[in-house]
C-alpha positions as CSV (number, residue, x, y, z in Angstrom):
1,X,0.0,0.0,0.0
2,X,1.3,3.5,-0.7
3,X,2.3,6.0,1.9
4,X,-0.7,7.9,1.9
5,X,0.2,12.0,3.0
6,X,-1.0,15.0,4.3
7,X,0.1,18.0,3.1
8,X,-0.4,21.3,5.5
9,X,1.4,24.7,5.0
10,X,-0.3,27.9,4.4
11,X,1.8,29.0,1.4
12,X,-0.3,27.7,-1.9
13,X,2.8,27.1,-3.6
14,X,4.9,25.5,-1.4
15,X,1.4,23.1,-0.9
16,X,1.5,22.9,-4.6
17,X,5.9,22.2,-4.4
18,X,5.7,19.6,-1.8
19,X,2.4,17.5,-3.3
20,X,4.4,17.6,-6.9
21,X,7.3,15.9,-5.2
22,X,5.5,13.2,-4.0
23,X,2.9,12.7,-6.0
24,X,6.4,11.9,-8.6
25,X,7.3,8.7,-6.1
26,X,5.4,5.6,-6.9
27,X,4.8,4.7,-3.4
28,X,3.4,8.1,-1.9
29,X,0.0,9.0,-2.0
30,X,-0.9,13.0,-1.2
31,X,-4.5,12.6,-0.2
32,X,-4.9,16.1,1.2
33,X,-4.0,19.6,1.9
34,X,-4.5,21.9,4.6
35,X,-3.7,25.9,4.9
36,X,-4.1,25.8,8.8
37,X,-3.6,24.2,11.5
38,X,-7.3,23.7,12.2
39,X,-8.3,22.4,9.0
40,X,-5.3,19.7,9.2
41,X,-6.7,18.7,12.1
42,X,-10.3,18.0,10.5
43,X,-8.3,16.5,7.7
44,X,-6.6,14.3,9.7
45,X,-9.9,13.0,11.4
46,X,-11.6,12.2,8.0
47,X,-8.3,11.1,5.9
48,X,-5.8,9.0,8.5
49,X,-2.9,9.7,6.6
50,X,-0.3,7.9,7.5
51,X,2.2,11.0,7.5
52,X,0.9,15.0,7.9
53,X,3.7,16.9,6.7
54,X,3.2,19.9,9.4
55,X,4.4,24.2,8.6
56,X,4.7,25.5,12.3
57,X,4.0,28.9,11.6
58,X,0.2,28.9,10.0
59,X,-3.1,31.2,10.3
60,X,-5.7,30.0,12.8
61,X,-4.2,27.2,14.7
62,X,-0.3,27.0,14.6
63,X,1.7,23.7,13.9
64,X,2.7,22.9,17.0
65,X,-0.7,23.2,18.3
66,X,-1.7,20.9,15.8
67,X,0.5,18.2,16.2
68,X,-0.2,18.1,19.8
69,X,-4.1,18.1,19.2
70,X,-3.4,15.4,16.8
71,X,-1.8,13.1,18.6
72,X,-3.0,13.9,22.3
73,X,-6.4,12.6,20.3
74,X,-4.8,8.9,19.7
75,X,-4.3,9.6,16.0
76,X,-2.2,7.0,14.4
77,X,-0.5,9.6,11.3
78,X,2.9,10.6,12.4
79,X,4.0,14.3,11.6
80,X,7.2,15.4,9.8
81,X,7.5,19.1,11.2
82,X,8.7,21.1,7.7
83,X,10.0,24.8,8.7
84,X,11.9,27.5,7.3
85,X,14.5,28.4,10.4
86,X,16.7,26.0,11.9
87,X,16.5,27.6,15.2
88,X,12.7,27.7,15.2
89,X,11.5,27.3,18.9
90,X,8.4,26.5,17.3
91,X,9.2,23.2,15.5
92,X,11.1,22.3,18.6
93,X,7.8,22.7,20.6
94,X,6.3,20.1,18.3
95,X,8.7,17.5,18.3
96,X,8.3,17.8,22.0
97,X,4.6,17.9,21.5
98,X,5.5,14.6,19.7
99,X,6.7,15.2,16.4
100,X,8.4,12.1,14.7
101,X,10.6,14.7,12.7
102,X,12.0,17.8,12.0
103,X,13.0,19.0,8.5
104,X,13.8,22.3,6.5
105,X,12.3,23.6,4.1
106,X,14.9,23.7,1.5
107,X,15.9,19.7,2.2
108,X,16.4,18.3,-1.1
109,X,13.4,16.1,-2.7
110,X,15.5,12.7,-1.9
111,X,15.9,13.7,1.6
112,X,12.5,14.5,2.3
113,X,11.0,11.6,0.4
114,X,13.7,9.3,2.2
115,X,12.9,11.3,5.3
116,X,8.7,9.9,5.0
117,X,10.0,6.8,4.5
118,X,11.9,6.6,7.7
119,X,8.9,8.1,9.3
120,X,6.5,5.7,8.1
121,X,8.2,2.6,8.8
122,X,8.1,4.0,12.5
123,X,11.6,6.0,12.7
124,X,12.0,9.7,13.5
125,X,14.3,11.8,11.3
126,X,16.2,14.9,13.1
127,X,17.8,17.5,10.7
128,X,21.9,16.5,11.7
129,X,22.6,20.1,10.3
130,X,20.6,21.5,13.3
131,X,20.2,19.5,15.7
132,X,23.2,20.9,18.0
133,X,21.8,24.7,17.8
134,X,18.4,23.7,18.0
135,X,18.7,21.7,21.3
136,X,21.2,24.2,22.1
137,X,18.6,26.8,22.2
138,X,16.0,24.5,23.3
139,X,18.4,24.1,26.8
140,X,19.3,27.5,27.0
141,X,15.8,29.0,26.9
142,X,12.7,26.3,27.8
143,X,13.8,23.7,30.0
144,X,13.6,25.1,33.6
145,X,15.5,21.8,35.0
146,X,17.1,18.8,33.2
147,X,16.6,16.0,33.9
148,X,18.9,13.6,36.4
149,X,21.5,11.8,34.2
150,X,21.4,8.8,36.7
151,X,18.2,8.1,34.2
152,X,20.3,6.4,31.6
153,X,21.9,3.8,34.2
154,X,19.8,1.2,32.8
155,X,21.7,1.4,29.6
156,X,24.7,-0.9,28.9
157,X,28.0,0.5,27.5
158,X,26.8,0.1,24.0
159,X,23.6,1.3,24.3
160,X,25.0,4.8,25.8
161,X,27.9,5.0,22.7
162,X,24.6,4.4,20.5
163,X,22.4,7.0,22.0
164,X,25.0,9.3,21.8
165,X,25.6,8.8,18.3
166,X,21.7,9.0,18.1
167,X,21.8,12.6,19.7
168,X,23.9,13.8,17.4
169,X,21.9,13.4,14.4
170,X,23.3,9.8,12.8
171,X,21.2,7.4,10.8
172,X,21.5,4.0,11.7
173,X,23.5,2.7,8.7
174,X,25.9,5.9,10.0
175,X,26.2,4.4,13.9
176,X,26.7,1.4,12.2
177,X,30.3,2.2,10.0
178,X,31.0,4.3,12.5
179,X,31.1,1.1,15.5
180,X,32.1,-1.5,12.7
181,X,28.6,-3.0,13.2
182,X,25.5,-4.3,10.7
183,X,22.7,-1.8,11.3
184,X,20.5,-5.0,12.2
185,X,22.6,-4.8,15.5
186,X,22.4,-1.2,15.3
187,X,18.3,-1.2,14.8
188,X,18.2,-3.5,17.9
189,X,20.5,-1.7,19.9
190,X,18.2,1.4,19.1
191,X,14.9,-0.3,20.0
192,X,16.4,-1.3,23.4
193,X,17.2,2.1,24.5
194,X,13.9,3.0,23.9
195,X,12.3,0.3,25.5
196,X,14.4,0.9,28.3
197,X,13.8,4.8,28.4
198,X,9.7,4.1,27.7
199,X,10.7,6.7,25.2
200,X,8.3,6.8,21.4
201,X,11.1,7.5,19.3
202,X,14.5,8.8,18.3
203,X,13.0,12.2,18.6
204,X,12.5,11.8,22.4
205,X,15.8,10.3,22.9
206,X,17.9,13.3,21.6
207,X,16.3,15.5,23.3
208,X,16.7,13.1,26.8
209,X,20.5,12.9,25.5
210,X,20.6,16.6,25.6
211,X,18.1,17.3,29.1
212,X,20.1,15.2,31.0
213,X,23.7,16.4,29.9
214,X,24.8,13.5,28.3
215,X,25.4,14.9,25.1
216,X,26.4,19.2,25.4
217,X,25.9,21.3,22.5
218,X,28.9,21.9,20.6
219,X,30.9,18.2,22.2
């Protein structure tokens, strides 16, 4: 079955870009648009996509909003945040909101369709180009106290090397050259930390690796 997507950004053309793009891939469906946040969220309800590809800054209701109306309502479609600053506070507010991804808006068509890929088959896709600043800024400025780093005790050696390369924006098949590893092992290694964190996604576990100083900004 094809991907089926939702398309929401309040710019016509960039609507009209994005739906071009993937309506060109054989296995992506666009079966909607929305200008606003509010009328994603009504699309949503009657479509199910499988992925809502989410602007942050909209008319009405905002994207973070949104995604956290979305999913607070069980809603099984994952959303790819798409934004035009890579320090937006406002796309990190929905990847906290629980976001499975963050992306610019000038990634290149491969990325992005590879990016909906990863997204569907459950991944979360983080922007390696800004993570560092944006979690910088997302330490700096909203988290009032981080969280203990005693919390990733439960991890084994190789779990903690993993997450770290996780928090830093690597794919698996990038952990995996980098440890000497198949990304199998890398994939499982991945799922455990989760599991072990009660954590969604890869999204949550950067910004863990980040709360609870594991990983600094810049290191």
């Amino acid at each position: 079955m094809p991907i089926s997507v939702l398309v929401v950004d309040d710019q016509e053309l960039m609507r009209m870009g994005l739906t071009m793009v993937l309506e060109a891939q054989d296995d992506i469906d666009v079966v909607g648009e929305a200008a606003d946040g509010e009328a994603a969220i009504q699309a949503v309800i009657t479509l199910r996509p499988d992925i809502v590809l989410m602007d942050v800054r909209m008319p009405v209701v905002d994207g973070v909003t949104a995604t956290a109306r979305i999913l607070d309502a069980g809603s099984p479609s994952r959303v790819l945040v798409m934004t035009t600053f890579d320090l937006d506070e406002h796309a990190l507010g929905a990847l906290r909101a629980g976001a499975s991804g963050f992306l610019l808006k000038d990634t290149p068509p491969g990325e992005l369709v590879s990016a909906i890929h990863s997204v569907a088959a459950g991944d979360a896709v983080v922007s390696p180009r800004v993570t560092h600043r944006l979690i910088s800024r997302f330490l700096r400025d909203d988290v009032p106290a981080p969280c203990a780093l005693s919390t990733l005790d439960v991890l084994t050696v190789r779990e903690r090397e993993v997450l770290s390369l996780v928090a830093v924006g690597l794919s698996n098949a990038e952990i995996a050259a980098r440890l000497f590893l198949a990304e199998a092992t890398i994939k499982s290694h991945v799922g455990r930390v989760l599991a072990k964190l009660e954590l969604r996604d890869r999204v949550q576990a950067v910004i863990l690796a980040y709360e609870t100083g594991f990983v600094r900004p810049g290191k």
